[in-house]
N, C-alpha and C positions, 0 to 999 in steps of 0.2 A: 702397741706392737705394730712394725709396717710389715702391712703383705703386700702380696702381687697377685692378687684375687684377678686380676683384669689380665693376668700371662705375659704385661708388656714387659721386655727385654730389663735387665739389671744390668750396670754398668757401675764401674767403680773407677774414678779416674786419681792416680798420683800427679803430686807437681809440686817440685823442688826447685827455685830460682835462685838467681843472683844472690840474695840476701844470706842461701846455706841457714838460714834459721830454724825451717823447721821443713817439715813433707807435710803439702795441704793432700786431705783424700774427703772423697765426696762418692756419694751413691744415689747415681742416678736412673730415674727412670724413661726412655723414651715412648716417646706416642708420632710417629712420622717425624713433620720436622720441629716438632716440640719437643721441651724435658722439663723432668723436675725434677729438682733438689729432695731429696729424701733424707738423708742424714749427711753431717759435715763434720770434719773437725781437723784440727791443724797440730799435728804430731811433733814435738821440739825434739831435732838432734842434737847429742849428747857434744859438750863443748870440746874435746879432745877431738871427736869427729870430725867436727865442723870447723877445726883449727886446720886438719889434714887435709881435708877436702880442700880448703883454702888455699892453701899453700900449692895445689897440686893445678891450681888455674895459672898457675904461673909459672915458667923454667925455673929448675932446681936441682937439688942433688938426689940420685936416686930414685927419681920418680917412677921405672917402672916396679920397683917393691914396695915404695907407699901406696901405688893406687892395686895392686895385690892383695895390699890388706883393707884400704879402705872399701873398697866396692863389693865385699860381702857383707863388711860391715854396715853399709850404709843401704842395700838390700833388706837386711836382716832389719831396719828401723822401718822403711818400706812395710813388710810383710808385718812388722806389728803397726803399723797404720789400717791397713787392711780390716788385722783381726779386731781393732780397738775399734773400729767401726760397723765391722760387721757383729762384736757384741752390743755396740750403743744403738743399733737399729734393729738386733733380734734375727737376722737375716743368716743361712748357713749359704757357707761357700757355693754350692751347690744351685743354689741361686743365680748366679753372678753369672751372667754370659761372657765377661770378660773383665780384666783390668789394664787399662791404659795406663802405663807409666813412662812419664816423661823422662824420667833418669834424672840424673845431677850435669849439667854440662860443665866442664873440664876445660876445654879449649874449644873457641868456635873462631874459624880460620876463614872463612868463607872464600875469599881471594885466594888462599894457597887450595881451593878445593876440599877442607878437612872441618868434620865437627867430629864433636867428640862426647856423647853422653853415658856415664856407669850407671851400674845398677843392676849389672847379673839378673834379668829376668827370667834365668833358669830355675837360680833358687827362692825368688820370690814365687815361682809359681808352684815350688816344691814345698816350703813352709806354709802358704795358704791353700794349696790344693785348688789353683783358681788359672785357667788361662789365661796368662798376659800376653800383653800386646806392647811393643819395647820398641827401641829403636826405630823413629818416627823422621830423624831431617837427612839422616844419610843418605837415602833413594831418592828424596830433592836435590840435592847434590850432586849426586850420582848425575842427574839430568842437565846438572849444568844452572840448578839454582842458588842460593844462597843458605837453602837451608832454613829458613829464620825469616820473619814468622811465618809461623803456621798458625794461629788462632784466629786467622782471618777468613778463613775459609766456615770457620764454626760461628763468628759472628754473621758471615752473610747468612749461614744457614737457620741462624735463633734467632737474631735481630735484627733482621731487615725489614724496614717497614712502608710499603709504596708510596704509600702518601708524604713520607718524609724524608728531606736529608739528613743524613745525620753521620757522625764521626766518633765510634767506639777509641778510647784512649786505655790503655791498660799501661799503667804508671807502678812496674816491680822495679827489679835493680835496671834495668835498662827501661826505656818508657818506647811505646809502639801506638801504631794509629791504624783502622781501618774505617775506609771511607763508604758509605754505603750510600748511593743513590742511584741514578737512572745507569750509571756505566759499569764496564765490570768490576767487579769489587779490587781494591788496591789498597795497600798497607806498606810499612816499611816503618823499621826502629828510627825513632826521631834522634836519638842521645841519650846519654844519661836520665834514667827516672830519678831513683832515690839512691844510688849508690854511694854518689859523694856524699851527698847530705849525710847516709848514714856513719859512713865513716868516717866524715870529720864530726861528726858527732861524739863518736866511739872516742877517739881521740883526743879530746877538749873537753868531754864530758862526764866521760862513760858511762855512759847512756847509747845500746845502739842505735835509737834512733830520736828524731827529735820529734815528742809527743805534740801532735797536732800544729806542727810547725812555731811553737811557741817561740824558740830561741831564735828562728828565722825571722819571726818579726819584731822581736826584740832589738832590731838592728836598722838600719836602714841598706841598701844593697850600695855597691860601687860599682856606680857606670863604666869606669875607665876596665877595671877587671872585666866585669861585663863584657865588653867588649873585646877584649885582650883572648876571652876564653872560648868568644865564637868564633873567632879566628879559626880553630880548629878545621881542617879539609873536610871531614867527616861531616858537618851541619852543611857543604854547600855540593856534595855528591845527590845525583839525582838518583832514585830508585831506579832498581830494587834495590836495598842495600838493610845490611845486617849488622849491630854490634854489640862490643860485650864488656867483660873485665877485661882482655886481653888490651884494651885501647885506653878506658875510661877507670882510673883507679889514681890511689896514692900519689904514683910515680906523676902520671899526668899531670896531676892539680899539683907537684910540689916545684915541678919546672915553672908552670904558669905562674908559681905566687911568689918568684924568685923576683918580681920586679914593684911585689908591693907589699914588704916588710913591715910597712908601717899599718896595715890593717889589721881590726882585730877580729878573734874568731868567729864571734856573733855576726860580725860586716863580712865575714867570708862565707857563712852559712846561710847568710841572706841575700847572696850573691848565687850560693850553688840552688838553691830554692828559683832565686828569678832564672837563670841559667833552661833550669828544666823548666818554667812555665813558659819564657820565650822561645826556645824550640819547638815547642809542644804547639803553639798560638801559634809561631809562623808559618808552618809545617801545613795548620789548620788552612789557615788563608790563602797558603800559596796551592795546595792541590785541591781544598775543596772549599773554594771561595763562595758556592751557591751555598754550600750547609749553613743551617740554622740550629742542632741541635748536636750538643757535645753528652756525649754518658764515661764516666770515669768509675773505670774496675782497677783493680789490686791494691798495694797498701797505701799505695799514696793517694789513694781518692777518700785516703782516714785525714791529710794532712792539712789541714783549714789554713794556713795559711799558700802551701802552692793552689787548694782550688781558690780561692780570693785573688790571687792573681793571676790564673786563666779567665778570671772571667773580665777580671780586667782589662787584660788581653782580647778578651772576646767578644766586646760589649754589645753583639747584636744575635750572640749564639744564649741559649738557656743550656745551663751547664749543671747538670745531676749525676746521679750515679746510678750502673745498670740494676739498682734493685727497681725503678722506676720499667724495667723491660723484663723481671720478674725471675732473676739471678741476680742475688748478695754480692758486690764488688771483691772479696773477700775470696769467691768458690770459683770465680767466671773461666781463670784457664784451668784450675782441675775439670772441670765441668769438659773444656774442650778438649782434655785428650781423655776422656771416656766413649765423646763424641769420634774423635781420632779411631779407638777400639773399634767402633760400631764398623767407621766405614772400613777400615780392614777388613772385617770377618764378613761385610755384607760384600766385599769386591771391588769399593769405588773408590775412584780417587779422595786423598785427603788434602790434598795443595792446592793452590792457585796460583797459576804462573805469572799472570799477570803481578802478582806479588813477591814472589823470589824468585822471577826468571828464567824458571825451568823451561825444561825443553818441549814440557805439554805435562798433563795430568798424571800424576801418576801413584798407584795404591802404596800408602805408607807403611813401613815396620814388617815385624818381622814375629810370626805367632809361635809362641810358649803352650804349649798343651799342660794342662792341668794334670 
């Protein structure tokens, strides 16, 4: 059984990405600017859900009565994350100084000014009896930022280490970088993490995704595509910048593969694999060329064949993952919108401008009383 014999603060952080696969929730405890992982586990939404949800990141028919009924629905998986967690670690609600939940992002616009995240943290707070903490990029926005990311404010705060350079990569459906050394902390979405890969995966295999990058090196990659696919404006915009499905999907890779018919899926899959390591590596090089040390969180730091070729890519950087800085690549952004919660209820800001451009610091979300 875990107590809190020692009084320090409970925190329980949701987080649902790109992927729509499941809601990660985590229960953490903080000590200043430390935490720890106390219990974890990663909640699978029901496939009907996570069809609507889908569909709903894209223009469509009728969207504002599907996302009517999706967003208590997908609330309601939310709040049993919660309780499946607070039964697996013994803990009453009661406990829990708050829960940060990042919501399901819908649309993220940043150039029109608009993001967009559900998740009714009314009734999450009404089904678990628990303060949330909701609605976290809109008041970045509001200031004239991007929104997007945020989890680099919680990497300077957990894993900053003086003595070293170093460059946090969190590779979900979109892949992000934060750079930590002697300057202010700075980050921005590189492109694509695993989104393509996933879905042509889904597509050619059905499989959603492809286990430990196996199919990806199954293949050998094509340069000429390669090439064809950095073309893209988005890889040569300088930061702050932010992106999502709304740019990087289907539609995108079906233009681009309009002029190389003759590949096959394995050489497309081993293409979207190097795709995301060469972003990732140049990204590395071009803003933090002193780093020496790379740490890889989310699920693509499970996929041996993209980390084999950052390191390729990187051959003067050591390239592990942040269980090496004492959080499971797996838990790293639930973790950081628990961290999120903290500073709401404590007052401080939760962004860095330097990072999404805001207008200056400013306290995140918006708080659900229990």
């Amino acid at each position: 059984m875990l107590t809190n014999t020692a009084m320090k603060p409970l925190f329980i952080g949701l987080m649902s990405g790109t992927s729509l696969d499941a809601v990660d929730a985590v229960l953490v405890e903080f000590d200043g600017a430390s935490c720890r992982v106390l219990a974890a586990l990663s909640h699978p939404l029901p496939e009907q859900l996570r069809q609507t949800l889908l569909e709903l990141t894209l223009p469509g028919d009728n969207e504002i009565e599907k996302l009517a009924e999706a967003e208590p629905a997908f609330a309601r998986e939310c709040a049993g994350a919660v309780q499946s967690l607070l039964k697996a670690s013994q803990q009453k609600p009661e406990n829990i100084a708050a829960i940060g939940s990042h919501g399901q992002t819908i649309r993220h616009r940043p150039e029109k000014h608009f993001t967009l995240q559900i998740g009714d943290p009314s009734l999450i707070a009404e089904l678990t009896h628990t303060t949330v903490v909701a609605d976290f990029r809109r008041r970045d926005i509001a200031a004239g930022g991007q929104g997007a990311p945020l989890v680099p404010a919680f990497h300077q705060s957990v894993f900053r280490q003086f003595d070293e350079r170093s460059v946090i990569v969190n590779i979900g459906g979109m892949a992000n970088l934060t750079i930590l050394d002697e300057q202010p902390v700075r980050g921005f979405d590189t492109g694509p993490g695993n989104i393509l890969m996933d879905q042509w995966s889904l597509r050619h295999t059905g499989q959603p995704f492809d286990n430990n990058g196996k199919w990806a090196d199954s293949a050998s990659f094509d340069q000429p595509l390669l090439e064809h696919l950095l073309e893209e404006a988005y890889f040569h915009q300088l930061p702050p910048k932010s992106t999502g499905r709304e740019l990087f999907n289907m539609k995108w890779l079906a233009n681009r593969l309009e002029r190389f018919p003759h590949l096959s899926p394995a050489q497309v899959q081993s293409t979207l694999c190097q795709l995301t390591a060469n972003t990732i590596a140049h990204d590395i090089r071009h803003f933090a060329p002193d780093s020496r040390a790379v740490y890889l969180c989310g699920g693509g730091a499970h996929n041996q064949a993209l980390s084999q070729r950052l390191r390729q890519q990187l051959p003067d950087h050591s390239v592990s993952t942040t269980e090496a800085l004492g959080i499971h690549p797996d838990w790293v952004e639930a973790v950081a919108f628990a961290w999120l919660a903290r500073q709401t209820l404590q007052g401080l800001p939760g962004n860095q401008p330097e990072v999404t451009g805001a207008a200056g610091p400013r306290i995140l979300g918006a708080i659900y009383p229990a």
